[in-house]
C-alpha positions as CSV (number, residue, x, y, z in Angstrom):
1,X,24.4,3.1,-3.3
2,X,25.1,6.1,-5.1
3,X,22.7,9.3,-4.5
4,X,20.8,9.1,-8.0
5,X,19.9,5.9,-6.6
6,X,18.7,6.4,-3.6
7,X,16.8,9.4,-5.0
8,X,15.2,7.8,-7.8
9,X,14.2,4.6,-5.5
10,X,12.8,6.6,-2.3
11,X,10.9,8.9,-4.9
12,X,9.6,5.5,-6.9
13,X,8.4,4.0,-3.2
14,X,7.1,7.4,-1.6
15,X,5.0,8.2,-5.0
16,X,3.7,4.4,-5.6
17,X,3.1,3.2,-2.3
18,X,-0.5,4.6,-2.1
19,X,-1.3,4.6,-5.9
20,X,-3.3,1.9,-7.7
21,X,-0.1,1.2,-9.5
22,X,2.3,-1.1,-7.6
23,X,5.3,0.0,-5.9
24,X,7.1,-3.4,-6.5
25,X,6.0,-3.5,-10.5
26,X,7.6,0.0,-10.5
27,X,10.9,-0.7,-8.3
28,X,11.8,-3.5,-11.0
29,X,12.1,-0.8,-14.0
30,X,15.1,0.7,-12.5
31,X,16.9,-2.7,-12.1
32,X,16.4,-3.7,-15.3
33,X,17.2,-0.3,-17.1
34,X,20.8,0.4,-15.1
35,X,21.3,-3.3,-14.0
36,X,21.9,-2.0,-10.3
37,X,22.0,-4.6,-7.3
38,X,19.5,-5.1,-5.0
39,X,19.1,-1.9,-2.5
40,X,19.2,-3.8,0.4
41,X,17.3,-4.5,3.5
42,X,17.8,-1.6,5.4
43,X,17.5,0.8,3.1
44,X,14.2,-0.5,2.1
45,X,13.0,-0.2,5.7
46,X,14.0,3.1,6.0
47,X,11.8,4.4,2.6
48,X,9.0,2.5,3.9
49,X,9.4,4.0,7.0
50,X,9.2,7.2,5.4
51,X,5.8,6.0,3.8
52,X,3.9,4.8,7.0
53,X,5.3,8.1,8.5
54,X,3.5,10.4,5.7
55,X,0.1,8.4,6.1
56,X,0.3,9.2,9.7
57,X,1.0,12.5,9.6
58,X,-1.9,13.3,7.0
59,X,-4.3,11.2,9.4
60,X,-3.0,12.2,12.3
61,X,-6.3,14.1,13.4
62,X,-8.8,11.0,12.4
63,X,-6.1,8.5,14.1
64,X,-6.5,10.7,17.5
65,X,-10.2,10.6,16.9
66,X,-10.2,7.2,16.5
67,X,-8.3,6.7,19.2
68,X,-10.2,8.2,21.6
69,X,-13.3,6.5,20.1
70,X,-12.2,3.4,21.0
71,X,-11.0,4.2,24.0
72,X,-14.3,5.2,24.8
73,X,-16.1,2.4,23.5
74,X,-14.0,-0.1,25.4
75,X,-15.3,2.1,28.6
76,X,-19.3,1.1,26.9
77,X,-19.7,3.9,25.0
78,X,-19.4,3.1,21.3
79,X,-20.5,5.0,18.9
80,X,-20.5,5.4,14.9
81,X,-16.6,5.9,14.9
82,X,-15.5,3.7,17.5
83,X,-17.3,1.1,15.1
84,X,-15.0,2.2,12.2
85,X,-12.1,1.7,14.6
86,X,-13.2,-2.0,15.4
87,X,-14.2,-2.8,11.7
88,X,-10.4,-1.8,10.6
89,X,-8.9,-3.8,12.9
90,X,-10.8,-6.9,11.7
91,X,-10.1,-5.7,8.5
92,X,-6.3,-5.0,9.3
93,X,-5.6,-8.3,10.2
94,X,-5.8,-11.2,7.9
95,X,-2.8,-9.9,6.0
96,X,-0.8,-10.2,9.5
97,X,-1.2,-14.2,9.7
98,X,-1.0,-14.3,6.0
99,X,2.1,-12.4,5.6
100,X,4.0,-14.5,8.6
101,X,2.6,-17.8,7.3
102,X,3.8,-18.0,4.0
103,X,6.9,-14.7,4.2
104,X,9.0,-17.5,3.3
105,X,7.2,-18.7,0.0
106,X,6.2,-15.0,-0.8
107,X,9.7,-13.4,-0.7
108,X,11.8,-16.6,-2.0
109,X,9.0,-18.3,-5.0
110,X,7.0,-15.2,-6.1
111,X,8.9,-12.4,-6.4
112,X,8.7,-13.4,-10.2
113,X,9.0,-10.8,-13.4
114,X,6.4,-13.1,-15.1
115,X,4.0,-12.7,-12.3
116,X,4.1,-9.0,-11.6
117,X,3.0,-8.7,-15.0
118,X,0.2,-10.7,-15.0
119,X,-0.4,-9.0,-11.6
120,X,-0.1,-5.7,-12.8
121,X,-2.4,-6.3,-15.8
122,X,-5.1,-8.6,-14.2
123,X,-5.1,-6.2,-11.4
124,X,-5.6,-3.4,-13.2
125,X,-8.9,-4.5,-15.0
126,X,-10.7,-5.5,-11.6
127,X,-10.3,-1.9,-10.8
128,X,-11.5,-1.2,-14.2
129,X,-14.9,-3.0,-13.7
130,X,-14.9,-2.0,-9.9
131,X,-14.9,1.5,-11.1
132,X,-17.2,1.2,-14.0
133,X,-19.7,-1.1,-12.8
134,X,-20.2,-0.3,-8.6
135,X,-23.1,1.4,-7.5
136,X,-21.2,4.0,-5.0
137,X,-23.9,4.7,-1.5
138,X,-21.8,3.6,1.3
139,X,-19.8,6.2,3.2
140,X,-16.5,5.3,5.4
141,X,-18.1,5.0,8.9
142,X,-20.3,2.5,7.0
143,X,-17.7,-0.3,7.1
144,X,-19.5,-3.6,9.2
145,X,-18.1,-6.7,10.0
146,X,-18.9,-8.5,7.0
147,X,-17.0,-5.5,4.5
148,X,-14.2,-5.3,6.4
149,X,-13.5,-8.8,7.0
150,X,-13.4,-9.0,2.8
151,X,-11.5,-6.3,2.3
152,X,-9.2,-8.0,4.8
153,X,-8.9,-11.1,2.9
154,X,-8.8,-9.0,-0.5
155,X,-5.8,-7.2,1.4
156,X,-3.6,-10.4,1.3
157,X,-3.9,-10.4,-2.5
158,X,-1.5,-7.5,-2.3
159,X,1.4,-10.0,-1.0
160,X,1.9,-10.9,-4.0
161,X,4.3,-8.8,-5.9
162,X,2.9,-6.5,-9.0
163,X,-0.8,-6.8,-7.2
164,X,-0.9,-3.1,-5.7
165,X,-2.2,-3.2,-1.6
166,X,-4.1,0.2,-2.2
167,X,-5.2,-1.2,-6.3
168,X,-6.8,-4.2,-4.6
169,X,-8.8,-2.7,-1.0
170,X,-9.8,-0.1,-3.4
171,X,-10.9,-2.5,-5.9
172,X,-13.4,-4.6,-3.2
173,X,-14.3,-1.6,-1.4
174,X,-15.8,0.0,-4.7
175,X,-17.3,-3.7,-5.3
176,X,-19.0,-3.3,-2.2
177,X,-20.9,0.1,-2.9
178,X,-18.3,2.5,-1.4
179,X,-17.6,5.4,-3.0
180,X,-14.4,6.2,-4.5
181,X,-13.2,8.8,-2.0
182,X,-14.6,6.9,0.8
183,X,-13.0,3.5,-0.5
184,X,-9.6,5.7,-0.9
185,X,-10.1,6.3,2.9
186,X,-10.7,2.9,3.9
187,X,-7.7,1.6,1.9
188,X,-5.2,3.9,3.2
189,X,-5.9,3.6,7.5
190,X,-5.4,0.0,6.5
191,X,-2.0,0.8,5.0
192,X,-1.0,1.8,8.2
193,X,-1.0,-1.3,9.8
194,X,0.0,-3.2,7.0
195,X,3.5,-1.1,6.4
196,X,4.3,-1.0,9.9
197,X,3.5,-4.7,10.1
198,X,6.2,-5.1,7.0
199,X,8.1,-2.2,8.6
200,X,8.7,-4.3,11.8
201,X,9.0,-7.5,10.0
202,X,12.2,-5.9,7.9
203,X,13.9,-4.5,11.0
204,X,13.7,-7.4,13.1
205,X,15.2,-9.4,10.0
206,X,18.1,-6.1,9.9
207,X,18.6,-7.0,13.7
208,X,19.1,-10.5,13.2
209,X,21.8,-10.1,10.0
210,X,23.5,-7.9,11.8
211,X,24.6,-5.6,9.4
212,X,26.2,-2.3,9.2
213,X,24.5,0.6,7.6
214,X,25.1,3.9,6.0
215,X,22.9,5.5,8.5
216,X,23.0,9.3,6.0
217,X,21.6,7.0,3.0
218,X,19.1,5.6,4.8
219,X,18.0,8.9,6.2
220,X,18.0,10.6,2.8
221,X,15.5,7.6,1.4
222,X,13.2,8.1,4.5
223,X,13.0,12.0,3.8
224,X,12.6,11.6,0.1
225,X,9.7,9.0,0.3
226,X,8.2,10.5,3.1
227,X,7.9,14.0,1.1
228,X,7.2,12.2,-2.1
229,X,4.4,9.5,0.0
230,X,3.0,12.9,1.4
231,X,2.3,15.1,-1.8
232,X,1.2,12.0,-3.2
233,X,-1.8,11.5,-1.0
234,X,-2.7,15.0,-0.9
235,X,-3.2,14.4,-4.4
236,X,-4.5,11.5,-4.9
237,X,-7.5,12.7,-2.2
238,X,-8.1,16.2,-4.0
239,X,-8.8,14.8,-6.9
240,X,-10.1,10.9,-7.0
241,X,-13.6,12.3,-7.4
242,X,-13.2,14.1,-10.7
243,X,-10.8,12.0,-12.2
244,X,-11.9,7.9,-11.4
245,X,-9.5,5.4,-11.8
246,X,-9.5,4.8,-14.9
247,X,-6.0,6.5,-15.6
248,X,-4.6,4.2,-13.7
249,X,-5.8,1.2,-14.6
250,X,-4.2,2.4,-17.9
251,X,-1.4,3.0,-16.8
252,X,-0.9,-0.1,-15.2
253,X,-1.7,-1.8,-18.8
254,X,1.0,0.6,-20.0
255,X,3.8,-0.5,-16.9
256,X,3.0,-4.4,-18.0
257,X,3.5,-3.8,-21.6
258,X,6.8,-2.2,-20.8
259,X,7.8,-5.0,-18.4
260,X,6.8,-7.6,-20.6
261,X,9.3,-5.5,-23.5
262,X,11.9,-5.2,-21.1
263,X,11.9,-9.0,-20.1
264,X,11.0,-10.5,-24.0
């Protein structure tokens, strides 16, 4: 891989990982524009590495604190917080059995053009009507069982290519009276299981192929989408409030028109 490459790809992954928009809709622009070859399977470890190490680092201070909550709790002494932790962990693991049930079917059957466009578009107008339509009251430390074990199952929706993980927990979470910064919350501590779920999954598939790697372009993909994941939450936090979602949900009718150009 040449260093535009790698540059342009880690950038793509860092910047769409946590958007609305679908990092895989996005990754297949590139292909199709320069006709370059797959990137391989360790260098898309490394730039989702990168990704899952940004989220931490901007939670870092709730993960301690939710840490500690639970640690607590499982002493008998829960409390508000340690009843987030437990409710994203229920939430945090449908997509586990889901995704190593069916990893064959997902990766080999739907990694389909014509179904990240559909995705992409159909998608995008659930967000639409999720932002339009909810009645936001709930706060984060909200979450029960019953929420979080729906935005669980509305999690595994994001295994299918074009669908956007963050688009779709976000979606359900506004569905379910959340508001939008507290459903941005909720949808990105459970994108810290889910990536290093996917993370783990891709390494242990690296180990057993055996390959060689150019360990300096894997390194510059983590750095580049963890800078890039970074700013992009920062952002995306600052300003959901004032801005909704509906510019994305444009946007992603924009990214299927220009997929379904680029494939007609």
């Amino acid at each position: 891989m040449e260093y535009f490459q790698i540059i342009l790809l880690a950038v793509i992954q860092g910047l769409t990982e946590f958007l609305p928009v679908s990092s895989s809709a996005h990754l297949i622009l590139p292909f199709n524009l320069f006709g370059w070859p797959d990137q391989g399977l360790a260098f898309d470890t490394a730039v989702h590495l990168g990704s899952l190490i940004a989220i931490m680092w901007y939670f870092r201070a709730d993960l301690v604190s939710l840490l500690r909550a639970s640690h607590q709790h499982v002493l008998g002494s829960p409390s508000t917080e340690s009843w987030f932790a437990v409710n994203l962990l229920i939430a945090s693991l449908p997509i586990m059995f889901v995704g190593l049930a069916m990893k064959n079917f997902l990766e080999s059957d739907l990694r389909n053009i014509d179904i990240i466009i559909l995705t992409t578009v159909l998608f995008g107008a659930l967000l639409l009507l999720a932002d339009r339509f909810s009645k936001p009251e709930k706060e984060s430390t909200a979450l029960n069982y019953g929420d979080a074990l729906m935005i669980g199952l509305a999690q595994c929706f994001a295994l299918i290519p074009g669908t956007s993980r963050s688009g779709v927990t976000i979606t359900l979470a506004l569905l379910l009276g959340y508001t939008r910064e507290s459903a941005t919350r909720i949808s990105f501590l459970l994108s810290i299981p889910a990536i290093a779920g996917a993370a783990t999954l891709k390494t242990y598939d690296l180990l057993q192929a055996g390959m060689s790697v150019n360990w300096l372009n894997l390194i510059v993909g983590l750095v580049v989408s963890f800078v890039c994941a970074y700013t992009c939450i920062v952002l995306f936090l600052g300003y959901i409030n004032r801005i909704g979602f509906v510019p994305f949900v444009l946007y992603r009718f924009a990214l299927g028109a220009v997929l379904f150009w680029l494939v007609r």
